[in-house]
PADO-162291 format. One line per 10 residues: their letters; for each residue x, y, z of C-alpha. Coordinates in pm, 1 decimal. Each point is the difference from the previous one (the first is absolute). Layout:
<pts>
A = X/Y/Z  ...
</pts>
This chain:
<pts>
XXXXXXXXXX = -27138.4/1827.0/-8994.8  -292.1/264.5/60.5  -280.9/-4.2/-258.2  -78.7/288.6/-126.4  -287.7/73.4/173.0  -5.5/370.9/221.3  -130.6/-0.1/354.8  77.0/325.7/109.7  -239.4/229.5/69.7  134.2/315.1/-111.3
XXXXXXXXXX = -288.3/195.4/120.6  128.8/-125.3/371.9  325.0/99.8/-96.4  -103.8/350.0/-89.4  -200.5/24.1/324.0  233.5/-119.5/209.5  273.9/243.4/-90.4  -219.8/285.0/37.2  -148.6/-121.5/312.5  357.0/37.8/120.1
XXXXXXXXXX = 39.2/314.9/-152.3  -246.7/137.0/182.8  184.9/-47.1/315.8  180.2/334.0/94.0  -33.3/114.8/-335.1  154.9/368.2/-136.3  -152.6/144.7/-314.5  31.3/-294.0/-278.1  207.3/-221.7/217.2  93.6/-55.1/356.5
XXXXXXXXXX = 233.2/77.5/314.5  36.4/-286.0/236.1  326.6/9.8/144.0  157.4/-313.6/197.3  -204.8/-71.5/314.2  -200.3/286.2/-88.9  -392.7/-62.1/112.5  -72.4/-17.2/-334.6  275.1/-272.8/-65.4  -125.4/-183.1/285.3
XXXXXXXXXX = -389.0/34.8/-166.8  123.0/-152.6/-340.9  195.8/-292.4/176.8  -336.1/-98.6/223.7  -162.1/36.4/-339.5  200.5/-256.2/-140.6  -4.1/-232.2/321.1  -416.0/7.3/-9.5  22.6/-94.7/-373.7  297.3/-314.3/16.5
XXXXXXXXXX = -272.9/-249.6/132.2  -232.6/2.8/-271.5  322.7/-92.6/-172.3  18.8/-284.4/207.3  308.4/106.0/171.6  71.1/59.3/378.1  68.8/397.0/75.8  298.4/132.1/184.6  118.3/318.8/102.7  302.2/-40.5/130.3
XXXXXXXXXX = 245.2/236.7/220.6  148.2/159.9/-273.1  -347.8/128.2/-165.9  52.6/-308.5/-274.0  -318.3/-132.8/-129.1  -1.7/-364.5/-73.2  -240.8/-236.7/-84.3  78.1/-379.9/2.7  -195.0/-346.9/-60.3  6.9/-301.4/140.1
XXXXXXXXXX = -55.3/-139.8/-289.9  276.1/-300.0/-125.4  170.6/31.7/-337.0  223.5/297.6/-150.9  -9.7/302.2/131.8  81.0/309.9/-193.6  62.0/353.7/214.0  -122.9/297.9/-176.9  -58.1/371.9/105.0  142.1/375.1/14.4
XXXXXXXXXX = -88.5/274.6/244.0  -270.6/251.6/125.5  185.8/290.0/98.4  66.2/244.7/-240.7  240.2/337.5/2.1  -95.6/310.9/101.0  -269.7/166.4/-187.3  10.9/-255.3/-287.6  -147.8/-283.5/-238.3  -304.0/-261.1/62.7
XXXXXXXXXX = 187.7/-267.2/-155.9  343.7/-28.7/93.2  -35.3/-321.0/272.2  -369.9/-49.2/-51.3  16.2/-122.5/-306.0  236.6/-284.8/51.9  -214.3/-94.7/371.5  -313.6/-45.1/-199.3  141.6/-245.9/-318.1  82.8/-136.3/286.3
XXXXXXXXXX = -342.9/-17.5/178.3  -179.2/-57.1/-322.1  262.7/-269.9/-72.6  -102.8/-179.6/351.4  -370.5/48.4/-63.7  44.1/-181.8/-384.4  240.5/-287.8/82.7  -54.5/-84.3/362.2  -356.6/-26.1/-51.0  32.5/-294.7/-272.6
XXXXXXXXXX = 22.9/-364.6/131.1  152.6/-140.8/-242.3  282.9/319.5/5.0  367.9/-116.0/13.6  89.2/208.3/316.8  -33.6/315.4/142.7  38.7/346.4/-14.2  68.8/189.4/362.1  -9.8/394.5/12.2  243.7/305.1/144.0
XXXXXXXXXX = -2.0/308.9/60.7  313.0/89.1/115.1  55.9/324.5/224.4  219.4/315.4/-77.2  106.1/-124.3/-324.3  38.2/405.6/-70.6  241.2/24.5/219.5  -171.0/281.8/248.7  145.5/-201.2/295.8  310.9/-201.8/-144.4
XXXXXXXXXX = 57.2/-199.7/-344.1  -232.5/-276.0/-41.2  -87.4/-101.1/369.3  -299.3/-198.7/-25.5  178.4/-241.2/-301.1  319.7/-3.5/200.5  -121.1/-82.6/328.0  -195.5/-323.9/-168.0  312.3/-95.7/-126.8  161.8/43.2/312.7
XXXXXXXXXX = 194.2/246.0/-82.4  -114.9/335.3/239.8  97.0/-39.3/350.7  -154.5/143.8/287.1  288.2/227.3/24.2  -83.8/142.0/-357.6  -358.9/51.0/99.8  107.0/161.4/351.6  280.2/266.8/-208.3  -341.0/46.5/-305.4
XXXXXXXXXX = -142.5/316.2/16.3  -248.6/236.3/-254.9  212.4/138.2/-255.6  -308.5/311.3/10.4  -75.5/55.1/371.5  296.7/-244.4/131.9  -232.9/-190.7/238.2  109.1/-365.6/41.9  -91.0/-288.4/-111.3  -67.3/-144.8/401.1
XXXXXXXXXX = -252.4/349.5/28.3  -147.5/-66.7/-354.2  -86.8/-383.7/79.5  -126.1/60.5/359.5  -219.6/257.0/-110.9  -201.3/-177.7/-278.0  -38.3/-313.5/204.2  290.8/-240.1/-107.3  266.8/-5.6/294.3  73.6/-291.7/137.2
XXXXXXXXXX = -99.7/-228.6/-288.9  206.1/-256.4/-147.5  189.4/91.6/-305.4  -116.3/-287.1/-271.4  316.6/-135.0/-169.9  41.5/-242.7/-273.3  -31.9/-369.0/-8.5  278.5/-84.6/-252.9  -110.3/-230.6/-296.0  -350.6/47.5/65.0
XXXXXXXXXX = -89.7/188.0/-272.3  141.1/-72.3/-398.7  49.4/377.2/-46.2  -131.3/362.6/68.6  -155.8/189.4/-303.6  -35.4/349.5/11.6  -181.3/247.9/-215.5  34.0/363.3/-30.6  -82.4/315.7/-218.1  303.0/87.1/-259.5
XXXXXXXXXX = 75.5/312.1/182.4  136.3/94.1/-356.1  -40.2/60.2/-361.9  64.0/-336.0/-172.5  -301.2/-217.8/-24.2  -232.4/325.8/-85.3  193.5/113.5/-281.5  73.7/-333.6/-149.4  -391.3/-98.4/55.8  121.5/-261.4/176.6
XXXXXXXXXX = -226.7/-197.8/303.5  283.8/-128.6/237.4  373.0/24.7/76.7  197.7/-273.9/86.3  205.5/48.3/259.6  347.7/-82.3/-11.0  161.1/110.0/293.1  -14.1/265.6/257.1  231.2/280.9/60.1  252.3/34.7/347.2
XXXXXXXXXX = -138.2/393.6/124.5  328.7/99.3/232.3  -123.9/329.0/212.9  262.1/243.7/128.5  18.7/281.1/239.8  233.6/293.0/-84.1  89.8/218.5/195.9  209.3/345.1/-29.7  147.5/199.2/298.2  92.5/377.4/-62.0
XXXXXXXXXX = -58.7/270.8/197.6  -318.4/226.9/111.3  72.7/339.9/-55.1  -234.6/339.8/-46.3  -77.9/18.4/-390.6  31.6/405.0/-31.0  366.5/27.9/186.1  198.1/-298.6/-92.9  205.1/14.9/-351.9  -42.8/-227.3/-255.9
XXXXXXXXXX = 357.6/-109.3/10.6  19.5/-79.8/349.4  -342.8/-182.2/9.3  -25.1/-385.2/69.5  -366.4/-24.4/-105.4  -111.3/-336.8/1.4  -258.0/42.2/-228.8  223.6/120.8/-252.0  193.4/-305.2/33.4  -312.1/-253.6/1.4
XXXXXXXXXX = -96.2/160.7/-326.3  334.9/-27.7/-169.9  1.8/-367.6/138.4  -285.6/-82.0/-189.7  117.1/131.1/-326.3  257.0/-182.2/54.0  -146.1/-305.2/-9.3  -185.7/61.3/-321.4  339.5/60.5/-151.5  183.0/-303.7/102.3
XXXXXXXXXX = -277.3/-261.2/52.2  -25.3/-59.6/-353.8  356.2/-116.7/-27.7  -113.2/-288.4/251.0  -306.4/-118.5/-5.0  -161.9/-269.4/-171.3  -264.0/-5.7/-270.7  -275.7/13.1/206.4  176.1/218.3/315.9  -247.1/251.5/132.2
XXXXXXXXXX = 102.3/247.1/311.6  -227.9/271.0/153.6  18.9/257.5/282.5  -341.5/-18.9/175.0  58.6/224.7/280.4  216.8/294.0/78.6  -33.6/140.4/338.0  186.7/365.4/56.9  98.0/51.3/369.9  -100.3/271.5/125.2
XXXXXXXXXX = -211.4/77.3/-300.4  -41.9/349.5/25.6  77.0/255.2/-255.8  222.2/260.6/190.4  209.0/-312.5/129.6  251.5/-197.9/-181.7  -44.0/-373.6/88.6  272.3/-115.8/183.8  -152.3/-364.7/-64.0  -160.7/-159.7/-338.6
XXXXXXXXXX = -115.1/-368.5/-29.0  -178.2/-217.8/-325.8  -109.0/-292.1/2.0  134.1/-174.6/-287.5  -144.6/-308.8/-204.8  191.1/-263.6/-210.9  -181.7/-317.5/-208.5  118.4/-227.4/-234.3  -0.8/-357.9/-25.6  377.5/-57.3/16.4
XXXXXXXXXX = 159.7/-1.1/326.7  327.7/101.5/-150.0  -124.0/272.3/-195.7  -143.3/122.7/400.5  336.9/-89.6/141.7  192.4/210.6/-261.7  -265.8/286.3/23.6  8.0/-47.6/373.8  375.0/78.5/-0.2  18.2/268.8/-226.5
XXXXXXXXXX = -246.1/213.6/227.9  244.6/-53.4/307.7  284.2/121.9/-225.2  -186.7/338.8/-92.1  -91.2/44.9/353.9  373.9/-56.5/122.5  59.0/229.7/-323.7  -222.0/279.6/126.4  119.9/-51.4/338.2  380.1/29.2/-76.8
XXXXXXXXXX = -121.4/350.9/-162.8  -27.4/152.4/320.6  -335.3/219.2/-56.3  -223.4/-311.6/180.9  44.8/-336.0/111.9  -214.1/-272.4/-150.5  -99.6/-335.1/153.3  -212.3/-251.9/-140.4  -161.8/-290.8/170.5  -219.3/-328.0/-179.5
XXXXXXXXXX = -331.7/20.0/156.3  -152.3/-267.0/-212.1  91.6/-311.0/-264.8  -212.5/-196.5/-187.7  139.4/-325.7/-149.8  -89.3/-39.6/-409.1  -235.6/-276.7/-31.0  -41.1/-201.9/-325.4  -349.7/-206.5/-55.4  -66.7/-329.1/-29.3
XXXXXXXXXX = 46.3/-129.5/-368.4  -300.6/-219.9/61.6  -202.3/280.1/139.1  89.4/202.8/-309.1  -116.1/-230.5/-248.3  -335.6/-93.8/204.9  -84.2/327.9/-42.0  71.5/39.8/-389.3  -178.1/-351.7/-38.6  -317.0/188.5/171.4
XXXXXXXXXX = 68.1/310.0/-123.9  -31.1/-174.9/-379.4  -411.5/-194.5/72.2  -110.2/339.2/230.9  205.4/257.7/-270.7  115.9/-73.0/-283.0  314.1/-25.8/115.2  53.3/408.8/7.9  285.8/-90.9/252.0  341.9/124.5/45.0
XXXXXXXXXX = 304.4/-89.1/236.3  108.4/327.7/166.6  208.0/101.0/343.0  -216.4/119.3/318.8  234.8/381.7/51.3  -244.5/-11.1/343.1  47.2/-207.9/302.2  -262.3/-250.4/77.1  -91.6/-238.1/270.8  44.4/-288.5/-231.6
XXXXXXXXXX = 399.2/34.0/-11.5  5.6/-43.1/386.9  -207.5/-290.5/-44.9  260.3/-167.8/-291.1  268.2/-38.0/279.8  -205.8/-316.9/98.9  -239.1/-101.5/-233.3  -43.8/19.0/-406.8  -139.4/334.1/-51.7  -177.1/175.6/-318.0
XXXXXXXXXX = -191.4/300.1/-91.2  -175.3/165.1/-286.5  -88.7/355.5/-87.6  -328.5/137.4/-111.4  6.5/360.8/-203.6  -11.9/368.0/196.0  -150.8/264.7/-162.8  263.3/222.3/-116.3  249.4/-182.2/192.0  -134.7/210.8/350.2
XXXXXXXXXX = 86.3/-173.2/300.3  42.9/136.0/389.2  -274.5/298.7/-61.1  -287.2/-13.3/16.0  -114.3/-0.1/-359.8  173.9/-371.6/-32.9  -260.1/-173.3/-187.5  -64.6/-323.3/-228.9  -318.6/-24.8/-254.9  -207.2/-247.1/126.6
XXXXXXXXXX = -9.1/-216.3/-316.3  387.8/-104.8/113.1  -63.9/-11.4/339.0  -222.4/-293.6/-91.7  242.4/-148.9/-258.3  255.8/-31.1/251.1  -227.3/-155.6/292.8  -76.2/-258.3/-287.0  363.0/-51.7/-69.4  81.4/10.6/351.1
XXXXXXXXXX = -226.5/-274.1/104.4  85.8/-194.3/-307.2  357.7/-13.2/114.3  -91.1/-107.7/318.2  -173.0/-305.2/-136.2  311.5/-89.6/-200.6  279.8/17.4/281.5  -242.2/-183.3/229.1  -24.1/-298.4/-253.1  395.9/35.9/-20.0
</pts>
């Protein structure tokens, strides 16, 4: 059992993280898209840092970062990812690859440790290129056809262009050796309101939502704005709006407990204001942690579309673009990290659902997986005001590493 001795240095910590945030940084946080030049800065950033970790550095063909030893004994995997959304927070990633680090730097240095902690970073965990690429291709489960079809969901450049151009084509994609490692542990900022207003230090997390992405897409007809009558118009606009009302008024009746949905995009074609679109699309969002509360919520959005098609005004097609299997964490991992969260703080824990997708439920499809939250300011996450005092920050690197220590001795 660890003693209760601390041997993180939070001031590290602290330095790291803004070290990082200093790499393509926008106004309090930071803009460093997937394979973006300032990505590909933050992940040789990393790489120069793993050996005084005593781990081996590896950039692989993917844009992962690993770090592995040599060393014999348990291994424990932990990490999270560099890249961050558009025009948004310092922490959401970084955080998680320096526990990591710091975690490395603590236990792997001890000789008389029980194992060892190796580091990720794993790439396009935001999704600018595909869902969870780096973590799925260590898994092996990205195939060089899914890399071939990924392309920029900003500028659509692919994925072949984006590697080639910051150095990384041709190089082996790493993949995982299975029962080499006891687990993965993950760490991450709340992204929500919880821990802050409870005055709580870290969620436990419990399991991790399925996020099922859909393309909608509604077919009228273009028409001049000033001559055509209302009550011959097929305006798909009209019909995209109604669509999503819609779905506000019969979700409900549906979904689960913790169902969320969201329209992120609406794209009006040809978006000009003397024109009536003859073509609408969304892109539509589902997440819960029930894959039959997705299935039924799945099935009711093809009915409305057949619904709105059988109307006559618009036809209405929707296609999946993305799934995301619910993953629940470890039991073990779960209590390691309310046994450390108890010696490192005072136990101000609580068990809670992850409503965001993380790397960590990719890696649970082969290995035990955990993670634990740390507060966000006013629950801001993906802008670039996302931030989390300092004082936690360094609570949950001590918590983190703490946890480490206790799945290593098993």
């Amino acid at each position: 059992m660890p003693d209760n001795r601390s041997y993180v240095d939070g001031a590290r910590v602290l330095a790291d993280l803004n070290a990082l945030r200093g790499i393509g940084a926008y106004k309090t946080g930071v803009h460093k898209p997937t394979l973006s030049e300032p990505h590909m800065q933050s992940l040789q950033w990393l790489a120069q840092r793993l050996p005084a970790a005593g781990l081996d550095a590896e950039i692989d063909g993917i844009g992962n970062v690993l770090g592995t030893s040599t060393k014999p004994g348990p291994k424990l995997l932990a990490g999270s990812h560099l890249e961050s959304q558009n025009y948004a927070g310092w922490l959401d990633g970084p955080l998680g690859v320096i526990y990591a680090l710091e975690a490395a730097r603590v236990i792997n240095a001890e000789p008389e440790a029980n194992g060892t902690v190796e580091v990720a970073a794993w790439c396009d965990e935001e999704g600018h290129f595909g869902s969870f690429l780096g973590s799925r291709s260590y898994v092996g489960a990205l195939t060089e056809a899914d890399i071939d079809a990924a392309r920029d969901r900003s500028s659509g450049r692919s994925m072949r262009d984006a590697l080639r151009d910051i150095g990384l084509a041709g190089r082996p994609r790493a993949t995982a050796e299975r029962g080499r490692h006891v687990g993965y542990l993950e760490a991450h900022i709340e992204q929500g309101q919880t821990l802050e207003s409870g005055g709580l230090a870290i969620g436990v997390v419990t399991s991790i939502v399925g996020i099922w992405q859909y393309r909608i897409t509604f077919e009228g007809e273009q028409n001049h704005a000033g001559t055509t009558r209302m009550d011959v118009r097929r305006d798909a606009g009209l019909a995209l709006a109604r669509f999503c009302v819609e779905i506000d008024e019969r979700f409900p009746r549906s979904c689960g407990p913790r169902t969320v949905w969201t329209t992120g995009r609406i794209t009006l074609d040809p978006g000009a204001p003397s024109i009536i679109p003859g073509r609408a699309e969304m892109l539509f969002q589902i997440r819960d942690d029930e894959p039959d509360v997705i299935n039924r919520l799945e099935a009711l959005l093809r009915d409305m579309a057949a619904e709105t098609s059988a109307r006559g005004r618009c036809t209405v097609a929707v296609e999946r673009i993305r799934t995301g299997t619910p993953a629940l964490m470890n039991a073990a991992f779960q209590q390691a990290i309310e046994a450390a969260c108890v010696v490192r703080a005072g136990g101000r824990s609580i068990r809670m659902p992850s409503g965001a997708g993380h790397d960590a439920q990719v890696l649970a499809t082969i290995m035990p997986a955990g993670m634990l939250f740390v507060p966000s300011i006013g629950g801001v996450s993906h802008h670039w005001s996302e931030n989390t005092e300092d004082a936690d920050i360094v609570t949950g690197a001590e918590v983190f590493v703490d946890t480490c220590r206790r799945l290593l001795a098993g």
